[in-house]
N, C-alpha and C positions, 0 to 999 in steps of 0.2 A: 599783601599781594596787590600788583598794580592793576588796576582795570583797562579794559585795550583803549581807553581813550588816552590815561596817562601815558600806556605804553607806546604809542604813535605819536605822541609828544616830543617823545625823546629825539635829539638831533642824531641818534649812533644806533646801529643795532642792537636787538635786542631779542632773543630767543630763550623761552623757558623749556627745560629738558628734560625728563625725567632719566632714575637711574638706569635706565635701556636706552637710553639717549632718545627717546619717543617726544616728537615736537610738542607743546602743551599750550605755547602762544609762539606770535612772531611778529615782530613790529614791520609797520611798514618803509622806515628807512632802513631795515636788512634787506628788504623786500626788492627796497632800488638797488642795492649794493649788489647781491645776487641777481638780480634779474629776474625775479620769483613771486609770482602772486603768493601773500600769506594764506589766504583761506585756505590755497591748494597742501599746504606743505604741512598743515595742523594734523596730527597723529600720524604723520610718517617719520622713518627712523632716521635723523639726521645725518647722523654718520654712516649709513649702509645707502640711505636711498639721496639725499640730498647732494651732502655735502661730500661724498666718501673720499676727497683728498684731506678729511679729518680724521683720517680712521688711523689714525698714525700715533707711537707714543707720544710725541710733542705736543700731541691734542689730545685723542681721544685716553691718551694714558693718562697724563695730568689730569682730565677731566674727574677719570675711574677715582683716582689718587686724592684730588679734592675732595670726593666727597666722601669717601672713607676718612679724613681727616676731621680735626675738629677746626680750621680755619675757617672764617668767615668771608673771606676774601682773599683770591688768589689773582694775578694776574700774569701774563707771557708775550711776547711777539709771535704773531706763525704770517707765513704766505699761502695766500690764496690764490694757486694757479687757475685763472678763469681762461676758458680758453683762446679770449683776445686781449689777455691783459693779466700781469701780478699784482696782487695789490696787498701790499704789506699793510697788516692790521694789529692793534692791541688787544687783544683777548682781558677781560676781568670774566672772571666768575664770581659768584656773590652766593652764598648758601642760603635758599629758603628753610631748609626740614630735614638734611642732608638724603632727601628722596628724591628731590628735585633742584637744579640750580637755573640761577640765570646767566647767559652767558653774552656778555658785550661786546659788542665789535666794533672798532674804533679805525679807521684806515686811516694813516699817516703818510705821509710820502718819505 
């Protein structure tokens, strides 16, 4: 497990989730990306209260789908309609314990 220093390290997003899709960390370069203070967003449900244009199979299905699997690493394209702007991102999932994943966000143009 990464500690929030590493995890704010990191140049890309970076959210752990449990299997309720329940925030558990969030780095502060998602933080820029979304527009979102992390503190505020720790134990709310990503996909109902956050982010809910995830709540969709392409995300929140594969998510489900992952982590029922036994892959270690999955990854997908999705768009995030914000509402001044798209911004196409690369998705990794990565398996902690399959109770919980990390889930990376990568924008590309």
């Amino acid at each position: 497990m990464l500690s929030a220093e590493e995890l704010n390290a990191l140049p890309y997003g970076a959210i752990e989730l449990d299997a309720a899709g329940l925030i558990l960390s969030y780095n502060q370069a998602e933080g820029a990306l979304a527009g979102l203070d992390p503190a505020r967003v720790i134990g709310k449900n990503f996909f109902k209260q956050i982010a809910p244009c995830t709540d969709v199979q392409s995300f929140h299905g594969q998510f489900n789908k992952f982590l029922q699997s036994s892959a270690g690493m999955e990854s997908f394209k999705f768009k995030f309609p914000f509402p001044d702007r798209l911004v196409k991102v690369n998705i990794t999932l990565i398996s902690t314990d399959r109770m919980t994943a990390f889930v990376l966000i990568q924008a590309f143009t």
